[in-house]
PyMOL Python script that loads the backbone (N, CA, C, O; Angstrom):
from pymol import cmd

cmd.read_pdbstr("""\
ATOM      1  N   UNK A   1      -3.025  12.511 -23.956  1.00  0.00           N
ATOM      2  CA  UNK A   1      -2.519  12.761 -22.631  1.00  0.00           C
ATOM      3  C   UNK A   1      -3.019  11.662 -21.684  1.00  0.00           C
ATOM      4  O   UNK A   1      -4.067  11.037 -21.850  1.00  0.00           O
ATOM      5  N   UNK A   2      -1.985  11.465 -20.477  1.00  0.00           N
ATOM      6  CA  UNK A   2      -2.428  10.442 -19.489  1.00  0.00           C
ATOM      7  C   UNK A   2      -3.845  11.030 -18.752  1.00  0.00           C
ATOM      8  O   UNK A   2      -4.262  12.187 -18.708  1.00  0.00           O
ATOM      9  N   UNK A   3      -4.291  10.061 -18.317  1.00  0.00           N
ATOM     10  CA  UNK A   3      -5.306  10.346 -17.287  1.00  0.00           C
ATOM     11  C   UNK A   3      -5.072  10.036 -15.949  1.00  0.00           C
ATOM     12  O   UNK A   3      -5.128   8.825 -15.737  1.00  0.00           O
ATOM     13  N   UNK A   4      -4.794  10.819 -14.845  1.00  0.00           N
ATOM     14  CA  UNK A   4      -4.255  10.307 -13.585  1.00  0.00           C
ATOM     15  C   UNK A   4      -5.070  10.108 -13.045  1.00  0.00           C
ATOM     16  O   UNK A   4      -6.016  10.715 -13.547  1.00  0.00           O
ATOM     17  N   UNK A   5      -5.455   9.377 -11.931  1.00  0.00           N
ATOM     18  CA  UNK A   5      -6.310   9.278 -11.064  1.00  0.00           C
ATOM     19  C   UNK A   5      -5.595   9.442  -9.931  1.00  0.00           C
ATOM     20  O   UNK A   5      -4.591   8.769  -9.699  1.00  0.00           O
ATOM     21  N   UNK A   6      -6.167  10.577  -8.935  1.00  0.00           N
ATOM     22  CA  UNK A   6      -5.167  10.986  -7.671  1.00  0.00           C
ATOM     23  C   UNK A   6      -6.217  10.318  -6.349  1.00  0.00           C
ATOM     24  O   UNK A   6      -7.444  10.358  -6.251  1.00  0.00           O
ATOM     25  N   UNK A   7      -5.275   9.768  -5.508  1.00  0.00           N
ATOM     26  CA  UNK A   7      -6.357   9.633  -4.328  1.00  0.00           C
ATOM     27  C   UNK A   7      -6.241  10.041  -2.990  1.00  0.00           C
ATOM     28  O   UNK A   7      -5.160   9.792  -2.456  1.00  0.00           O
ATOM     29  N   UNK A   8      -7.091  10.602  -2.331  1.00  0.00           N
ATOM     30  CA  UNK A   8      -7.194  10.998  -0.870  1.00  0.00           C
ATOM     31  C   UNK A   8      -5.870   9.797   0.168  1.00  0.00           C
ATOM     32  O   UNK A   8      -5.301   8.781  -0.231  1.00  0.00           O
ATOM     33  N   UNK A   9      -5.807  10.325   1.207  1.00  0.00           N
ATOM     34  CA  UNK A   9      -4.864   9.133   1.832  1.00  0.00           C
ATOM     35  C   UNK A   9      -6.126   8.156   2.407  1.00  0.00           C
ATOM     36  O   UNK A   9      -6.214   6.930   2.330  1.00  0.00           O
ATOM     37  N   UNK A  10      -7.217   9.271   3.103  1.00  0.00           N
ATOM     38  CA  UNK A  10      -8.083   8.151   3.630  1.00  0.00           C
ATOM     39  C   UNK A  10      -8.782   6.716   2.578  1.00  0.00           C
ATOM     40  O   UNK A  10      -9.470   5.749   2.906  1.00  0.00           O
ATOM     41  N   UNK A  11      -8.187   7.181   1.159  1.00  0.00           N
ATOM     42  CA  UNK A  11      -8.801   6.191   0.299  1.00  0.00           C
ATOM     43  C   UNK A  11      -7.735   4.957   0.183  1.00  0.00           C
ATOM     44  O   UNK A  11      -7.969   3.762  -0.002  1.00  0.00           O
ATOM     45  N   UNK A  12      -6.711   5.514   0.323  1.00  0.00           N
ATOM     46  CA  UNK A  12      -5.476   4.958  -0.080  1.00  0.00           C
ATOM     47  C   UNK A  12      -5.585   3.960   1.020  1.00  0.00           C
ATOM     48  O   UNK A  12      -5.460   2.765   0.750  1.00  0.00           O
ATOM     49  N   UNK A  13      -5.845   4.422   2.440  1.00  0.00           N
ATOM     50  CA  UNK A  13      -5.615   3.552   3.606  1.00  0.00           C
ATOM     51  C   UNK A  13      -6.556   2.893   3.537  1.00  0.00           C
ATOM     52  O   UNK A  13      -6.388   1.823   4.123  1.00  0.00           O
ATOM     53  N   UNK A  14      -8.076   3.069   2.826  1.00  0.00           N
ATOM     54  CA  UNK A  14      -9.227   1.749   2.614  1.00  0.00           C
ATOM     55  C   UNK A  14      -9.030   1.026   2.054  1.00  0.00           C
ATOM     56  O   UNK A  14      -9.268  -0.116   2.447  1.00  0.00           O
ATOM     57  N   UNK A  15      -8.381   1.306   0.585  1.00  0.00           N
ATOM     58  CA  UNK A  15      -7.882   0.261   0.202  1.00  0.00           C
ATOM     59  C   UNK A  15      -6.534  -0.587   0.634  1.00  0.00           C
ATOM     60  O   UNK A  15      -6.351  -1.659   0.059  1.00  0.00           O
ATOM     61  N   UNK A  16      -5.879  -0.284   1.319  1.00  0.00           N
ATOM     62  CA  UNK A  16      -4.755  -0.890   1.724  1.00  0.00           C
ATOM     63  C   UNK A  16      -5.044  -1.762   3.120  1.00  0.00           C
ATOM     64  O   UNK A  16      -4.194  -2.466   3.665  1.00  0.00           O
ATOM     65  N   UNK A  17      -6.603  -1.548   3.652  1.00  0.00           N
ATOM     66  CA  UNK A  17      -6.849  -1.956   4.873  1.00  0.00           C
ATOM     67  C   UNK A  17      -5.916  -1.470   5.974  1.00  0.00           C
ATOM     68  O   UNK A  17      -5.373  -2.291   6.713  1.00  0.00           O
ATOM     69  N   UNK A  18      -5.703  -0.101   6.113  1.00  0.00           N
ATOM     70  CA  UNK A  18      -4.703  -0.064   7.411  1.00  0.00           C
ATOM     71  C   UNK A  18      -5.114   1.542   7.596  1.00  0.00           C
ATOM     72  O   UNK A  18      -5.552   2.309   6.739  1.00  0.00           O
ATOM     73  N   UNK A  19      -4.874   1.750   8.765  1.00  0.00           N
ATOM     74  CA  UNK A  19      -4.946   3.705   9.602  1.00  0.00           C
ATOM     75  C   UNK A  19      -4.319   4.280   8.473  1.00  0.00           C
ATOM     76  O   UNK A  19      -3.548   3.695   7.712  1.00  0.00           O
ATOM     77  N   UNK A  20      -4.582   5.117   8.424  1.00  0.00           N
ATOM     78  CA  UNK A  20      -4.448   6.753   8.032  1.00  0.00           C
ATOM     79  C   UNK A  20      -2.984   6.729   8.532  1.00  0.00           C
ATOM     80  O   UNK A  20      -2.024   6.523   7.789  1.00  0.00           O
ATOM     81  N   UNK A  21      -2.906   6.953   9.816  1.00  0.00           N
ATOM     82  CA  UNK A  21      -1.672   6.908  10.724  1.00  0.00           C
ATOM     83  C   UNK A  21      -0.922   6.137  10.126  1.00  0.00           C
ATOM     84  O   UNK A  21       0.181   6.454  10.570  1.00  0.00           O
ATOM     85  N   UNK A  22      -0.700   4.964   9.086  1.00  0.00           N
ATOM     86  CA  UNK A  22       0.216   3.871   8.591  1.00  0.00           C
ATOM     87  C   UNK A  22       1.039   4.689   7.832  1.00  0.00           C
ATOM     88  O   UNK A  22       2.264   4.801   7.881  1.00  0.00           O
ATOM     89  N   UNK A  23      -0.037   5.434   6.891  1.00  0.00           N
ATOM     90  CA  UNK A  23       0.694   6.304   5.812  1.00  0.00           C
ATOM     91  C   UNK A  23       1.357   7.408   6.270  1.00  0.00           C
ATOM     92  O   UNK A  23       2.094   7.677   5.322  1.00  0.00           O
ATOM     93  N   UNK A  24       1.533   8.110   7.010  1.00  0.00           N
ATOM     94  CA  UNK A  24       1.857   9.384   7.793  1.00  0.00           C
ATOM     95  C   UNK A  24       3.080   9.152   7.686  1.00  0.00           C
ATOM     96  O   UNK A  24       3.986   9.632   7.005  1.00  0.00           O
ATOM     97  N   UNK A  25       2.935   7.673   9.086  1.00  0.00           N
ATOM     98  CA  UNK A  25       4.512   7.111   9.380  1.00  0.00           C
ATOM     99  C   UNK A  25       5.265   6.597   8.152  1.00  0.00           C
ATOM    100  O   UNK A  25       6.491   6.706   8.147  1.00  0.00           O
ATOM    101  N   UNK A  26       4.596   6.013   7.052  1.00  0.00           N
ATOM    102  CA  UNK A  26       5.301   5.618   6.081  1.00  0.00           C
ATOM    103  C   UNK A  26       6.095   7.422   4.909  1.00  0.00           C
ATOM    104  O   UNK A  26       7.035   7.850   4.239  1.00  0.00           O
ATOM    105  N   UNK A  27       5.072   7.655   5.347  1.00  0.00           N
ATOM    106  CA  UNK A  27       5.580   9.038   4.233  1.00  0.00           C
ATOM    107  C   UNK A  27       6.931   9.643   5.679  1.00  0.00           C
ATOM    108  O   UNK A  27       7.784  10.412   5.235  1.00  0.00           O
ATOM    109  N   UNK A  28       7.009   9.420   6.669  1.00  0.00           N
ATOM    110  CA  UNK A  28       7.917  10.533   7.545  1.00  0.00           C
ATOM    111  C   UNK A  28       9.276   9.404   6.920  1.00  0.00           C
ATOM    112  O   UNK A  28      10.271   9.895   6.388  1.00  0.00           O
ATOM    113  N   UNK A  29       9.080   7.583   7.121  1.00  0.00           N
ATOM    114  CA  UNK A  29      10.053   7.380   6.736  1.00  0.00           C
ATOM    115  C   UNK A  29      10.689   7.020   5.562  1.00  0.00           C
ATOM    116  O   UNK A  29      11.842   6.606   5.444  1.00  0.00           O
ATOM    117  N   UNK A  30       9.651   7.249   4.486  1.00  0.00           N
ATOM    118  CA  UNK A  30      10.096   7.419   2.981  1.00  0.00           C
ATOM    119  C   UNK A  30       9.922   5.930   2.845  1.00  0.00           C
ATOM    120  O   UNK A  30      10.851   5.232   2.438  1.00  0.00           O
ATOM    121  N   UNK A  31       8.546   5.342   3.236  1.00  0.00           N
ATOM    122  CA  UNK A  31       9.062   4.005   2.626  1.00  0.00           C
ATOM    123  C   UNK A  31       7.208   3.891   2.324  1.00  0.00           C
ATOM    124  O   UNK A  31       6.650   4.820   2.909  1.00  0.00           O
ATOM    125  N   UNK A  32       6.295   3.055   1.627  1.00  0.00           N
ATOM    126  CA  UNK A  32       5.037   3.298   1.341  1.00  0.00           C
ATOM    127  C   UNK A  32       4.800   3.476  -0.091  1.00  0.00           C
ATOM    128  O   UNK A  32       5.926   3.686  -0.543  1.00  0.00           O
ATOM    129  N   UNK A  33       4.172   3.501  -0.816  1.00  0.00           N
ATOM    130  CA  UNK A  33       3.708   3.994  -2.010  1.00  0.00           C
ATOM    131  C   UNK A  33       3.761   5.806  -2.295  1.00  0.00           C
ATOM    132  O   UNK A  33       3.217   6.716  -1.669  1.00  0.00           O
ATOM    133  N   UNK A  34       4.734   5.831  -3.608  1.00  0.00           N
ATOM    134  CA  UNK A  34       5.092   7.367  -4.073  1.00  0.00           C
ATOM    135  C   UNK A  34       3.732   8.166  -3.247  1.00  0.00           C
ATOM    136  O   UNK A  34       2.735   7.631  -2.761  1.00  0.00           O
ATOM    137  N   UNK A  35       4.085   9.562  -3.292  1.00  0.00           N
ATOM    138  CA  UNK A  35       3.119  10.680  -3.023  1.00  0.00           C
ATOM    139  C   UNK A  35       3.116  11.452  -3.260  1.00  0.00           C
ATOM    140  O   UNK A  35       4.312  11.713  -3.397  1.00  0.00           O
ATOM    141  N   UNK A  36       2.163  12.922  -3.665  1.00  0.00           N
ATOM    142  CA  UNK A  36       2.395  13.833  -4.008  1.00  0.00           C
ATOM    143  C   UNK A  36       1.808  14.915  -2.607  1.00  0.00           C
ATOM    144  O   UNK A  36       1.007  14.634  -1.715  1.00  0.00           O
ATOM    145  N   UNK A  37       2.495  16.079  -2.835  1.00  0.00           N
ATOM    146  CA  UNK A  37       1.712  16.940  -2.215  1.00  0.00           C
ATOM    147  C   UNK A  37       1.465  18.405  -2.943  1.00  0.00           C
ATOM    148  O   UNK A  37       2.258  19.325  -3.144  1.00  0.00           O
ATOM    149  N   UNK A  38       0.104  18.274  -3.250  1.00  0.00           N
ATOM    150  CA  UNK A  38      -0.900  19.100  -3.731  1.00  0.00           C
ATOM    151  C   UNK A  38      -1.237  19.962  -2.899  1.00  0.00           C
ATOM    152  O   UNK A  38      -1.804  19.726  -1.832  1.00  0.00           O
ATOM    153  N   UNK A  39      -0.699  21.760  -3.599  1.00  0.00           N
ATOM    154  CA  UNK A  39      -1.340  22.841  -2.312  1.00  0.00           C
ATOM    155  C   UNK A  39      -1.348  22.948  -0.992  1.00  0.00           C
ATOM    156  O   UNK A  39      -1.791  23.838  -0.266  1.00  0.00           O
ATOM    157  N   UNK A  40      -0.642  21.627  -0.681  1.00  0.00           N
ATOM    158  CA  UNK A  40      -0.979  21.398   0.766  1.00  0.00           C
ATOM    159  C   UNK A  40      -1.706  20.016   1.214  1.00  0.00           C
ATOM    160  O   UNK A  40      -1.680  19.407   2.284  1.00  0.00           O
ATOM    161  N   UNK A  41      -2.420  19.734  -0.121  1.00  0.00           N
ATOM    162  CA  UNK A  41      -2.677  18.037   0.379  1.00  0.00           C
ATOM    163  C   UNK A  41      -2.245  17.027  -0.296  1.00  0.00           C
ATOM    164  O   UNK A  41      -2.074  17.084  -1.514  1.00  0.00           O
ATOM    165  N   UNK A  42      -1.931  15.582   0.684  1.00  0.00           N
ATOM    166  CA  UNK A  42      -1.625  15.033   0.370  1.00  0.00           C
ATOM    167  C   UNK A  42      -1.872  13.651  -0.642  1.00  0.00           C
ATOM    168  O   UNK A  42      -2.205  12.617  -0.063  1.00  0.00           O
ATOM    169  N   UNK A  43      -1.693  13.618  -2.344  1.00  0.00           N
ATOM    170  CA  UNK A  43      -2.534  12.714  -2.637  1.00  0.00           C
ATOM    171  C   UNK A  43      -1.471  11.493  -3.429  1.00  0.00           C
ATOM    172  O   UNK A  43      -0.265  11.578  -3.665  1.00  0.00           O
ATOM    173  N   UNK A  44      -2.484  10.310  -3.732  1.00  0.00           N
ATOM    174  CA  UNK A  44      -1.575   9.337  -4.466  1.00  0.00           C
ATOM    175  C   UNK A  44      -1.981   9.040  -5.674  1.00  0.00           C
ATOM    176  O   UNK A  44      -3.175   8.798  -5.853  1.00  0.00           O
ATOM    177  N   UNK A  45      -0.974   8.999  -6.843  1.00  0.00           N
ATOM    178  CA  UNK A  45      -1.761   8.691  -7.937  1.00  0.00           C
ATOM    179  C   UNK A  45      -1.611   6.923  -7.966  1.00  0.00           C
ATOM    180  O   UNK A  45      -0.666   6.154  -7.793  1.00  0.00           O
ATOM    181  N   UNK A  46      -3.412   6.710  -8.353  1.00  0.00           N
ATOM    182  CA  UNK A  46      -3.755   5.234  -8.532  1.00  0.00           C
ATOM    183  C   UNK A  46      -2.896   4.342  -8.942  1.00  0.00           C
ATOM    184  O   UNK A  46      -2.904   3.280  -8.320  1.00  0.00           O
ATOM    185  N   UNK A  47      -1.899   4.494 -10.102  1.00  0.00           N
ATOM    186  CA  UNK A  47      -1.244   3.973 -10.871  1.00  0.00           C
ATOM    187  C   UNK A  47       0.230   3.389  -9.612  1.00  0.00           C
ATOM    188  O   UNK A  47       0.672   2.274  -9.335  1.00  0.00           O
ATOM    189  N   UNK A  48       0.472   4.347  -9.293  1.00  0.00           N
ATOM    190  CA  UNK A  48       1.729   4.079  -8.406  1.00  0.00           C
ATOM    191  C   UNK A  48       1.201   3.235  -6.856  1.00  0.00           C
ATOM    192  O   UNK A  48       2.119   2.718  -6.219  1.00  0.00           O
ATOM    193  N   UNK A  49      -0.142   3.113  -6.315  1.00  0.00           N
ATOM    194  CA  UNK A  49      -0.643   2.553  -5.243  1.00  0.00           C
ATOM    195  C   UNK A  49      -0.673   0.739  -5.673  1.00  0.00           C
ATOM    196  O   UNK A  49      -0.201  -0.183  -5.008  1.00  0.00           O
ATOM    197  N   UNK A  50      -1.365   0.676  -6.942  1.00  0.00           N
ATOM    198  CA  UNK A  50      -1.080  -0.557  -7.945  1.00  0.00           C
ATOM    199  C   UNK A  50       0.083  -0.837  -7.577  1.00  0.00           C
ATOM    200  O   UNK A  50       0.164  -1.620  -6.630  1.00  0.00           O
ATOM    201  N   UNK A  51       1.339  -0.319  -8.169  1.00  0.00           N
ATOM    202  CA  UNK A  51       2.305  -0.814  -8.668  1.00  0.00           C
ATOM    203  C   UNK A  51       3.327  -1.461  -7.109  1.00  0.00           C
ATOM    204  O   UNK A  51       3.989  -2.479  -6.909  1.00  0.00           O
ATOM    205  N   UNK A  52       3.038  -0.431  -6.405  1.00  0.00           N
ATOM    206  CA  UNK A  52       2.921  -0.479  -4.823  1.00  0.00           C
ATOM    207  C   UNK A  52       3.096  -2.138  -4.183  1.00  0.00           C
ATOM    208  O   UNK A  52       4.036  -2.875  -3.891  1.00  0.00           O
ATOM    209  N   UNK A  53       1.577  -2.209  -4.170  1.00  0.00           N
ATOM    210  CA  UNK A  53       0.927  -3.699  -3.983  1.00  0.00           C
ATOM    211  C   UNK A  53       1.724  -4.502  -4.746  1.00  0.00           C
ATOM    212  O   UNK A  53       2.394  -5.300  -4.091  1.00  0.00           O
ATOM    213  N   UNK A  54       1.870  -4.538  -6.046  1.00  0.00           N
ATOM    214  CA  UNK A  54       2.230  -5.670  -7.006  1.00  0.00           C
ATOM    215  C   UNK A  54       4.087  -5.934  -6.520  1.00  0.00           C
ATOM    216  O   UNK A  54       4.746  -6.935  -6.800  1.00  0.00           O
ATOM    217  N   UNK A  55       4.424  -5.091  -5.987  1.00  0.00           N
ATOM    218  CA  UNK A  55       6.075  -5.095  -5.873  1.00  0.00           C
ATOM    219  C   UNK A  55       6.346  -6.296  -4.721  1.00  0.00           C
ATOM    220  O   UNK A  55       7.043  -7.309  -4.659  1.00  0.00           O
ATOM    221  N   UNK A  56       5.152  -5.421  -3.629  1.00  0.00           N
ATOM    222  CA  UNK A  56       5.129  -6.062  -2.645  1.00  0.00           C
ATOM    223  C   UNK A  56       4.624  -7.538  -2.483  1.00  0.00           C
ATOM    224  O   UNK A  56       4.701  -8.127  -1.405  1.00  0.00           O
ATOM    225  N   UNK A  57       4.142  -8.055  -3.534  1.00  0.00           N
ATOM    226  CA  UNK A  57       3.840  -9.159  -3.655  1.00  0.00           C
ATOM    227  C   UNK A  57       4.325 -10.583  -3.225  1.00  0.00           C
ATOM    228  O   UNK A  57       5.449 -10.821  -3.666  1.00  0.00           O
ATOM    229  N   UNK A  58       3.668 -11.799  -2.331  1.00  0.00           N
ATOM    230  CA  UNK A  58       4.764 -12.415  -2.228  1.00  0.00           C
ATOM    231  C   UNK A  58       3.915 -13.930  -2.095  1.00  0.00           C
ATOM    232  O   UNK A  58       2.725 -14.140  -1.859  1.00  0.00           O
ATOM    233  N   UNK A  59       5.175 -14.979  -2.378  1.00  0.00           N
ATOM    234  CA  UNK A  59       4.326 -16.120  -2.561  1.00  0.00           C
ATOM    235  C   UNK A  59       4.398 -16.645  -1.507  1.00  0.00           C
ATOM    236  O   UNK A  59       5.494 -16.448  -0.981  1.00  0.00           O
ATOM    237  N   UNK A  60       3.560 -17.388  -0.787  1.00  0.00           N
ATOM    238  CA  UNK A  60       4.134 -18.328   0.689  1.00  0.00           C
ATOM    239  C   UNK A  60       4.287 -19.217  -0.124  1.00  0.00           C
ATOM    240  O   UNK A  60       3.886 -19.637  -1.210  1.00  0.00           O
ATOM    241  N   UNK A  61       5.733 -19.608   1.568  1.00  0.00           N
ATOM    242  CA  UNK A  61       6.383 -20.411   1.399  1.00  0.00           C
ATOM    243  C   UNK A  61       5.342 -21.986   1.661  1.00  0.00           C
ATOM    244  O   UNK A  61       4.136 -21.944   1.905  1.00  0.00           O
ATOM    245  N   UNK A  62       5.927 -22.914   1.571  1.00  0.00           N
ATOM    246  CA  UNK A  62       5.101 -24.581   2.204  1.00  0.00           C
ATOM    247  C   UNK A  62       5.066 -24.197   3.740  1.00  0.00           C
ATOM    248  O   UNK A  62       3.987 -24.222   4.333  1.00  0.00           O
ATOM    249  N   UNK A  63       6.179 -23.860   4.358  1.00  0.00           N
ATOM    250  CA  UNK A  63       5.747 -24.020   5.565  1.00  0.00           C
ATOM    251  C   UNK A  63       4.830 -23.023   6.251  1.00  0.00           C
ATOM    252  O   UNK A  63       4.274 -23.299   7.314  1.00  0.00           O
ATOM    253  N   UNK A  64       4.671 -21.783   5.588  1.00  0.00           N
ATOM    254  CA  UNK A  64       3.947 -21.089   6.267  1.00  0.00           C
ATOM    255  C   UNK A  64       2.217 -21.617   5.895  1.00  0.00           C
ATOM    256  O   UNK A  64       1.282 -21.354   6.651  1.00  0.00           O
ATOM    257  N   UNK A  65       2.036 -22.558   4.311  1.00  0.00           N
ATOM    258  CA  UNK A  65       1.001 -23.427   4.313  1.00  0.00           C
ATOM    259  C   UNK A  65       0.949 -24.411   5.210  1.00  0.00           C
ATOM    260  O   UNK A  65      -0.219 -24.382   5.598  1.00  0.00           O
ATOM    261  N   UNK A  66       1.596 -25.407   5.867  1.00  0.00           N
ATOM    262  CA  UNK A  66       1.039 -26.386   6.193  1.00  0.00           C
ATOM    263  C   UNK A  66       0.505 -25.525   7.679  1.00  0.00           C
ATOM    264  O   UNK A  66      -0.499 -25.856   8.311  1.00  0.00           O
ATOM    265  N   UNK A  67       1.402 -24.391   8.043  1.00  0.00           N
ATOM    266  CA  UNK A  67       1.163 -23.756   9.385  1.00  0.00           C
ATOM    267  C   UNK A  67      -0.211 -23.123   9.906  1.00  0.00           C
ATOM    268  O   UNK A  67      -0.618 -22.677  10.979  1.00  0.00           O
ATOM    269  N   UNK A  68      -0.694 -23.293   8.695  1.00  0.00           N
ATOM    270  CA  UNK A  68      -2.604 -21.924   8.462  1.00  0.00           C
ATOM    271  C   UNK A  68      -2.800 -23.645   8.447  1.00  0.00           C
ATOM    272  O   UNK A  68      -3.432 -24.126   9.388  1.00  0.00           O
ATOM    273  N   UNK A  69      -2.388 -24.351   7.634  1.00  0.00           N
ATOM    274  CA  UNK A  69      -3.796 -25.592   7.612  1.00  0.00           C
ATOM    275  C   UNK A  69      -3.845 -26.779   8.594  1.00  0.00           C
ATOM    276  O   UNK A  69      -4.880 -27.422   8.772  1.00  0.00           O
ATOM    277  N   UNK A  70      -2.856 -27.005   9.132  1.00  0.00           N
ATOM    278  CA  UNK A  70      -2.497 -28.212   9.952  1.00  0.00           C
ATOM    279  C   UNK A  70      -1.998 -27.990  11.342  1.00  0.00           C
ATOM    280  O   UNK A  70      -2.361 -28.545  12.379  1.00  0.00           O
ATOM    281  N   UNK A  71      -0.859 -26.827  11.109  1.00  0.00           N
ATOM    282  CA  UNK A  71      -0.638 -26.511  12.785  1.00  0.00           C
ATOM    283  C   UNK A  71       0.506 -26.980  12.964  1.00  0.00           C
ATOM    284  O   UNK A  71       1.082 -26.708  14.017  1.00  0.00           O
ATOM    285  N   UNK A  72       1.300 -28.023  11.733  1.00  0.00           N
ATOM    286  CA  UNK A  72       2.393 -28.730  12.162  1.00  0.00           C
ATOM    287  C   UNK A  72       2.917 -29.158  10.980  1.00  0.00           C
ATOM    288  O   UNK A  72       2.135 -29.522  10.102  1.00  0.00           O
ATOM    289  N   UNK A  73       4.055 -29.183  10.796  1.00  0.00           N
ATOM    290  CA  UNK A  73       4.995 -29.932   9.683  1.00  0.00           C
ATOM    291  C   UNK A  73       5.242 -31.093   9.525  1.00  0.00           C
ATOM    292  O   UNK A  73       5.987 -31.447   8.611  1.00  0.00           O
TER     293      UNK A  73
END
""", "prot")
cmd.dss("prot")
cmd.show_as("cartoon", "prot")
cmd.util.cbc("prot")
cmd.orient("prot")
């Protein structure tokens, strides 16, 4: 059998670096990493917070490099 690992939102939002409040609004508009709700609370399994991040993944472009290092194109 799998082993899930479920997590609190306040964990979810430490690791994601952002409010509590991010996820709320993300769960009212269905957009955020899957969720469950347990009894009444709300949790995320680890696996889907991963997969989350990795979707969202993105490469910069050159110009948004030369823009952090130089200031100018």
């Amino acid at each position: 059998m799998k082993t899930i690992t479920l997590l609190t939102s306040k964990r979810v939002a430490e690791m994601l670096s952002i409010p509590e409040g991010t996820l709320r609004y993300w769960r009212a508009t269905g957009i955020g990493p899957v969720w469950h709700k347990l009894e009444g609370s709300i949790r995320y399994d680890e696996g889907d917070v991963s997969r989350y991040v990795e979707k969202n993944r993105r490469i910069p472009s050159v110009r948004a490099f030369m823009e952090d290092h130089d200031g100018s194109l």
